[in-house]
C-alpha positions in Angstrom: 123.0 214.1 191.7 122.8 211.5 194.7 124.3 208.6 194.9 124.7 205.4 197.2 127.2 202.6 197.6 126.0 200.0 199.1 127.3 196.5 200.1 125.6 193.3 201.4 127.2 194.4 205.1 126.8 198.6 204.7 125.8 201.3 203.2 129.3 202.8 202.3 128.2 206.0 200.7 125.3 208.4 200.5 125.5 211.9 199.1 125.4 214.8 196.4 127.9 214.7 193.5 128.5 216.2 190.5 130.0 213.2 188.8 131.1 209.6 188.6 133.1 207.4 186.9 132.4 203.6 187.2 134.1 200.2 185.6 131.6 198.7 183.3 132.1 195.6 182.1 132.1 196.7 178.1 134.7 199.2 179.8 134.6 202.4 182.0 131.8 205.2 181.8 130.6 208.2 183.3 127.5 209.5 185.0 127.0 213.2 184.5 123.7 215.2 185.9 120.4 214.5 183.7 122.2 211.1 182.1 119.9 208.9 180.4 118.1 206.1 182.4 120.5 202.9 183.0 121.6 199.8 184.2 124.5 198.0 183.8 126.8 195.6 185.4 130.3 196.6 187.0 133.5 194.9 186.1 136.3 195.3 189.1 138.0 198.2 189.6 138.3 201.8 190.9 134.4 204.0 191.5 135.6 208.2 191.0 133.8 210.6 192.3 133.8 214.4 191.9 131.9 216.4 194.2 130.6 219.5 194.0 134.0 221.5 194.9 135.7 219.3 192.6 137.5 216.9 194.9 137.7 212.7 194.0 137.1 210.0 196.1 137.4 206.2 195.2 136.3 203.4 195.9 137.6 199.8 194.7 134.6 197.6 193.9 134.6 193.8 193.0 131.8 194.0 190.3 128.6 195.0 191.4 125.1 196.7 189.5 124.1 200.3 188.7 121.2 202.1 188.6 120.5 206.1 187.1 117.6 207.1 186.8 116.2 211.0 187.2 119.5 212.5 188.8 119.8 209.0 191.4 122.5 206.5 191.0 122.4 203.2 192.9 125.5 201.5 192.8 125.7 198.0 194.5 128.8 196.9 194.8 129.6 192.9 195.9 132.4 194.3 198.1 134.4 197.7 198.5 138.2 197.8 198.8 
């Protein structure tokens, strides 16, 4: 899958993942490959991604808005720790 975090300043990160785990506001979800079509809004709190050797990165978001659809996730964030 692809993803980008972005910011009003920057984009803050573009590339292939195998997963991700975001703060909804109804409370924390994950993306896997082929998930259904969505958008939701983000609650604050810690972005986790695997990639596709396994290793996590995070990112702290203040609330933000994501998009899946067909393997691409958009995640904007209002501002990244």
């Amino acid at each position: 899958m692809k993803i980008e975090i972005i910011t009003p300043e920057k984009k803050v990160f573009e590339g292939d993942i195998n997963s991700v785990r975001v703060p909804g506001k109804k409370g924390s979800f994950q993306v896997l490959k082929n998930h259904a079509p969505i958008v939701s809004t983000l609650d604050n709190g810690p972005v986790v991604m695997t990639d596709m050797q396994g290793n996590e990165s995070v990112y702290e978001i203040n609330g933000g808005v994501i998009e899946v659809k067909a393997n691409k996730i958009v995640l904007l964030a209002d501002s990244v720790k």
